[in-house]
C-alpha positions, 0 to 999 in steps of 0.5 A: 750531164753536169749539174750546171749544164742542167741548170741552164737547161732548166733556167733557159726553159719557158714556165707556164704561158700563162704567166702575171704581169709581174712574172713577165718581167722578171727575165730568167738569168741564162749564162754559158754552162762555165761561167755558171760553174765559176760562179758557183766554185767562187761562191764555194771558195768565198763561203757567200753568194756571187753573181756573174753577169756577161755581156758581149765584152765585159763582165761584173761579179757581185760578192755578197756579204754580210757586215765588215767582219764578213766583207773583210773575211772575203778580202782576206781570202781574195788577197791571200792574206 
């Protein structure tokens, strides 16, 4: 099985019954086995954190970065400047 496929798995799993208050809330992020290998080949390609949220239609990615050096970095690389 690869890697992203175990990761939904274990993502998609309920913890312990008996969870806080505040763990309650916190839903645990479940996406498709690809969408979670493209974020994750983003992430490689952009040397930085990238978030990949679905919805039924539509779609977001969330680039982190660091200061204007590092978001200017990311630019360059998405542009192929």
């Amino acid at each position: 099985m690869r890697q992203t496929e175990q990761l939904c798995k274990v993502e998609a799993e309920p913890k312990s019954k008996t969870k806080s208050k505040s763990a309650r809330k916190l839903k645990p992020r479940v996406s498709e086995p690809g969408v979670l290998e493209l974020e994750e080949l983003l992430a490689e390609q952009l040397a930085t954190h990238v978030i990949i949220s679905m919805k039924k239609q539509r779609g977001k990615i969330e680039v982190a970065f660091a200061d204007l050096d590092d978001l200017e970095r990311i630019y360059r690389l998405i542009s192929g400047l």
